[in-house]
Backbone as CSV, one residue per row, in Angstrom:
resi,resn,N_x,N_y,N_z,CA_x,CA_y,CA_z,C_x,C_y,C_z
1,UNK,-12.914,-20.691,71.631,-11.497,-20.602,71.896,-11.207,-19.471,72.867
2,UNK,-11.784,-19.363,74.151,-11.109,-18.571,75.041,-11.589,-17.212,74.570
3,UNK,-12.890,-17.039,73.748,-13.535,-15.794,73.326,-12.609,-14.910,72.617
4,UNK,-11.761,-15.570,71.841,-10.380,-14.960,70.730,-11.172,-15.097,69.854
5,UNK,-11.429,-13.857,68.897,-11.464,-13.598,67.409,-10.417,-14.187,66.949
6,UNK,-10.667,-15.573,66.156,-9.452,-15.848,65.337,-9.714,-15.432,63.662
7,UNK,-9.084,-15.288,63.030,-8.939,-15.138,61.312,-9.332,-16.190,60.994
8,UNK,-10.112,-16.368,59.514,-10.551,-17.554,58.741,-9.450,-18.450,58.472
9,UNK,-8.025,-17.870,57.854,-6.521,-18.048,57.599,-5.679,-18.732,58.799
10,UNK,-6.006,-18.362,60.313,-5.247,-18.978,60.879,-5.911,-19.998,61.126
11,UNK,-4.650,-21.018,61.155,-5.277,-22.824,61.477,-5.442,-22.730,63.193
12,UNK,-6.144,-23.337,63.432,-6.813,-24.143,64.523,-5.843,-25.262,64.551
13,UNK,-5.378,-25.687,66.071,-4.457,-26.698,66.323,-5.053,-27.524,66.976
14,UNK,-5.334,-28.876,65.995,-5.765,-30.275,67.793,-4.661,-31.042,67.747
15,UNK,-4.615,-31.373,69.301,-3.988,-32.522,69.570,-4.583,-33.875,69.811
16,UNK,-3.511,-34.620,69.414,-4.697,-35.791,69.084,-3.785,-36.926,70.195
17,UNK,-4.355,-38.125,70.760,-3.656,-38.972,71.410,-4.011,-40.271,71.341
18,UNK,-3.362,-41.408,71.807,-3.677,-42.770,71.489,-4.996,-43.087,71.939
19,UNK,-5.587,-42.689,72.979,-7.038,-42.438,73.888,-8.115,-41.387,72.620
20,UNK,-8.036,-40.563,71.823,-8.794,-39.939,71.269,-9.874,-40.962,70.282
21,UNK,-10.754,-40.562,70.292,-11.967,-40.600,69.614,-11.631,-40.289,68.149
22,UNK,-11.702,-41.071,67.510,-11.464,-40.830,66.147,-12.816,-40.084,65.707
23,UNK,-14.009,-40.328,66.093,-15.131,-40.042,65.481,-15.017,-37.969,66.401
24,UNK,-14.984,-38.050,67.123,-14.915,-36.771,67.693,-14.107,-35.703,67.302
25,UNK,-12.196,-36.277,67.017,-11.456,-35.876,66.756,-12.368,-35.432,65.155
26,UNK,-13.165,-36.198,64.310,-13.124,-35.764,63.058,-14.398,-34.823,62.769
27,UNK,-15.272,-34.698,63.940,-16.287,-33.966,64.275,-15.211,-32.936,64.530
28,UNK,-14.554,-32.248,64.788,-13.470,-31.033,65.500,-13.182,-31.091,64.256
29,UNK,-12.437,-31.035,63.096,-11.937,-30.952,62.220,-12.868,-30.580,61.146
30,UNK,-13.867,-31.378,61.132,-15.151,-31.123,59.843,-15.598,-29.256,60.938
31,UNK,-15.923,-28.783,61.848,-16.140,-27.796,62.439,-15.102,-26.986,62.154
32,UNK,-13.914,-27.247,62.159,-13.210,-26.336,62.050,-12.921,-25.770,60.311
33,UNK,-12.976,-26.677,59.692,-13.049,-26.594,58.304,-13.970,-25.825,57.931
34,UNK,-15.052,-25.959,58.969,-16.484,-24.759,57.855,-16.309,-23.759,58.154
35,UNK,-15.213,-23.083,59.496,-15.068,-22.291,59.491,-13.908,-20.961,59.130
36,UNK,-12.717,-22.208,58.747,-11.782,-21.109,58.270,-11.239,-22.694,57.373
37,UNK,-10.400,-21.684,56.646,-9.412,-22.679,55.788,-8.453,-23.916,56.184
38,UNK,-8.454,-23.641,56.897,-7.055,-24.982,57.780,-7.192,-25.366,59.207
39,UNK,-6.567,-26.405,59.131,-6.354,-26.908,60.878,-5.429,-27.609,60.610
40,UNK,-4.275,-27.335,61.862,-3.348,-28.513,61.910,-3.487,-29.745,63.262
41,UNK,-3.498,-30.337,62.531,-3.379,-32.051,63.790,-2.252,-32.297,64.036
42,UNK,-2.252,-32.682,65.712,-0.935,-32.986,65.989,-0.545,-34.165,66.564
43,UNK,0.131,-35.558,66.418,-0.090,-36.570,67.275,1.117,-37.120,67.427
44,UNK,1.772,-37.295,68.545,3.022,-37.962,68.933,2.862,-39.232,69.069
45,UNK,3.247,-40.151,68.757,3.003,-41.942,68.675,2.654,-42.638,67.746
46,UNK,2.799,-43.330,67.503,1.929,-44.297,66.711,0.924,-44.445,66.492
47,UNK,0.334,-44.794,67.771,-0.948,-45.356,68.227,-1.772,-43.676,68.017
48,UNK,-1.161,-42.844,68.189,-2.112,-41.696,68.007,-2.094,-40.818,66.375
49,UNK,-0.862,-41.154,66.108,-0.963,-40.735,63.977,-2.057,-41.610,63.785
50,UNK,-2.158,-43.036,64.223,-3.534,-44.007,63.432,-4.663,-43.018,64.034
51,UNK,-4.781,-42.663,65.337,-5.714,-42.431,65.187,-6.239,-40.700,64.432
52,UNK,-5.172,-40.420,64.216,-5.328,-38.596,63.472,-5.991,-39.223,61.910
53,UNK,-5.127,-40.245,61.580,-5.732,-40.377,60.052,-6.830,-40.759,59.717
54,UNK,-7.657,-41.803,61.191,-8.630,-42.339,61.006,-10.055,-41.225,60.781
55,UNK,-9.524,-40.205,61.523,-10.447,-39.066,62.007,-10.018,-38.276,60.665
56,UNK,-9.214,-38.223,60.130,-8.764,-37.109,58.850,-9.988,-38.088,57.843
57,UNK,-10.055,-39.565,57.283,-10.756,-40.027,56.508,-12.731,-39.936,57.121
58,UNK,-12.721,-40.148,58.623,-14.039,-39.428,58.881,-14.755,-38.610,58.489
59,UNK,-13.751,-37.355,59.001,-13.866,-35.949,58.471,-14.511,-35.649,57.183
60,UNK,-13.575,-36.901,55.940,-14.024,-36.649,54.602,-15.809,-36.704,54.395
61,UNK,-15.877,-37.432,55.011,-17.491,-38.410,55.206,-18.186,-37.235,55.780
62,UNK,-17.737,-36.638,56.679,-18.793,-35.734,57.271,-18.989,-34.522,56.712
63,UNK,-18.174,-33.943,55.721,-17.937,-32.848,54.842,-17.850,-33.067,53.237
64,UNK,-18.481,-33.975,53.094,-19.179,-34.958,51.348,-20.405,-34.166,51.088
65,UNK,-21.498,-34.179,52.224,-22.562,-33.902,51.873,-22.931,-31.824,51.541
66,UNK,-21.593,-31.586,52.049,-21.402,-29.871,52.049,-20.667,-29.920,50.942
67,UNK,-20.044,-30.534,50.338,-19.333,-30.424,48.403,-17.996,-29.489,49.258
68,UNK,-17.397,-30.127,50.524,-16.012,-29.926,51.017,-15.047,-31.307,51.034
69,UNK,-14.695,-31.169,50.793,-13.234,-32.141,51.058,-11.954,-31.613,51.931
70,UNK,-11.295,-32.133,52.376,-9.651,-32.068,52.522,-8.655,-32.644,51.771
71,UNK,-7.475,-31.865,52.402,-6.424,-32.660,52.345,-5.570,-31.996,53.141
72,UNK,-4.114,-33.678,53.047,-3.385,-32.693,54.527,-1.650,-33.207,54.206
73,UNK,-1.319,-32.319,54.686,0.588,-32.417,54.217,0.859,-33.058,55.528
74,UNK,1.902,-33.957,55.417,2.190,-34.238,56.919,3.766,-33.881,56.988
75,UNK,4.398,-33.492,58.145,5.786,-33.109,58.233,6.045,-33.403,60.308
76,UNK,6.999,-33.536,60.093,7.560,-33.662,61.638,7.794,-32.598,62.304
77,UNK,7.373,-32.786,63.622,7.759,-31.409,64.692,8.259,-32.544,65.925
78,UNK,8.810,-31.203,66.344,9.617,-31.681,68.177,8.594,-30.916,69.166
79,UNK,8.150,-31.815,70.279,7.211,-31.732,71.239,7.625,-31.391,72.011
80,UNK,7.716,-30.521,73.241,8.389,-30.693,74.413,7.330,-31.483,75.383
81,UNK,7.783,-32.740,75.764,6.776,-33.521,76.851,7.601,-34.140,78.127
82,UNK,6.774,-32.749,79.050,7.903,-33.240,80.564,9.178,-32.438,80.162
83,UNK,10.384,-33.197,80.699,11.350,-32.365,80.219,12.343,-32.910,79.287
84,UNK,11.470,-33.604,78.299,12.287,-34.345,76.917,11.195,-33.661,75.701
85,UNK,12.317,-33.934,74.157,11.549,-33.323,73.300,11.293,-34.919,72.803
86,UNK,10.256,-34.613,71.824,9.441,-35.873,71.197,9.640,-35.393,70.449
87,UNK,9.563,-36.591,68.923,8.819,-36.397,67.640,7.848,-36.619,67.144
88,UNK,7.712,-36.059,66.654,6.040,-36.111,65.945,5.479,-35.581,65.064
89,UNK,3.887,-35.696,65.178,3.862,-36.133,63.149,2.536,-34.646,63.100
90,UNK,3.040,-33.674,62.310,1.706,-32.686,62.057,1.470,-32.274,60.882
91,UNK,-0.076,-32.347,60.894,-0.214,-32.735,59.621,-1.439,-31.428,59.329
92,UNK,-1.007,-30.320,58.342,-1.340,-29.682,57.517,-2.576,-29.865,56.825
93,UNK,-4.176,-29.617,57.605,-5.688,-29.671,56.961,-5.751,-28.915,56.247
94,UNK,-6.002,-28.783,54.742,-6.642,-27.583,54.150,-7.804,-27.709,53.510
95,UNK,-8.963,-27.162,53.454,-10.660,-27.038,52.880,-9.993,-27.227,51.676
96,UNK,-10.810,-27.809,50.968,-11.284,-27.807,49.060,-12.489,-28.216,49.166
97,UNK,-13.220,-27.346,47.536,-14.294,-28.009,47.583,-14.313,-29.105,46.735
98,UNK,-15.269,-30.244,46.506,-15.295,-30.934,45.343,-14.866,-31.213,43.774
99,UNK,-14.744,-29.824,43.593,-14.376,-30.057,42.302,-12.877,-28.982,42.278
100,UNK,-12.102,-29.490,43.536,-10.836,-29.860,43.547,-10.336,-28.361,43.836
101,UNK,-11.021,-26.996,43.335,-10.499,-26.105,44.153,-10.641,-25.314,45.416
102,UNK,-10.249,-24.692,46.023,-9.909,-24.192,47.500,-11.738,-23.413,47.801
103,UNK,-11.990,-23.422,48.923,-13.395,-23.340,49.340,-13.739,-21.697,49.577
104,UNK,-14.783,-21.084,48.599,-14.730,-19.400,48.495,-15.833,-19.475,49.863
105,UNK,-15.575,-18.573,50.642,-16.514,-18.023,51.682,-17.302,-16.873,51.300
């Protein structure tokens, strides 16, 4: 990230789009998870929430065999794209481990 020390605590932000890689997008997310507590996803459209969730249920798959899981809150934000605001959908990653509580480092 631009050689920034970030905190375990602060989330990591992707943006996600109708063109994204679900399998990649959830490779970025399982990475970001091992390394701090949260990430938020961000996707304006339709076509690109399918693809945030597809990559959020990936994710699960790729972070099974580490006894991590997620989960994720979703809530609406306003985008500025060009010179109109959008809505859109961001959705709140947080680590757990398997047996349902929050992941000790």
């Amino acid at each position: 990230m631009n050689g920034e020390t970030t905190h375990p605590f602060t989330p990591a932000t992707l943006k996600v789009s109708a063109k994204s890689n679900p399998n990649a997008v959830a490779g970025a997310i399982a990475a970001a998870l091992r390394q701090r507590d949260g990430v938020e996803v961000q996707a304006v459209g339709a076509a690109a929430v399918n693809q945030a969730v597809k990559a959020l249920a990936i994710a699960r798959a790729y972070l099974k065999n580490e006894s991590l899981d997620l989960v994720g809150t979703p809530s609406f934000i306003s985008v500025p794209i060009g010179d109109e605001e959008r809505t859109g959908i961001s959705i709140a990653v947080e680590r757990r481990t398997l047996d349902g509580g929050a992941a000790i480092e």
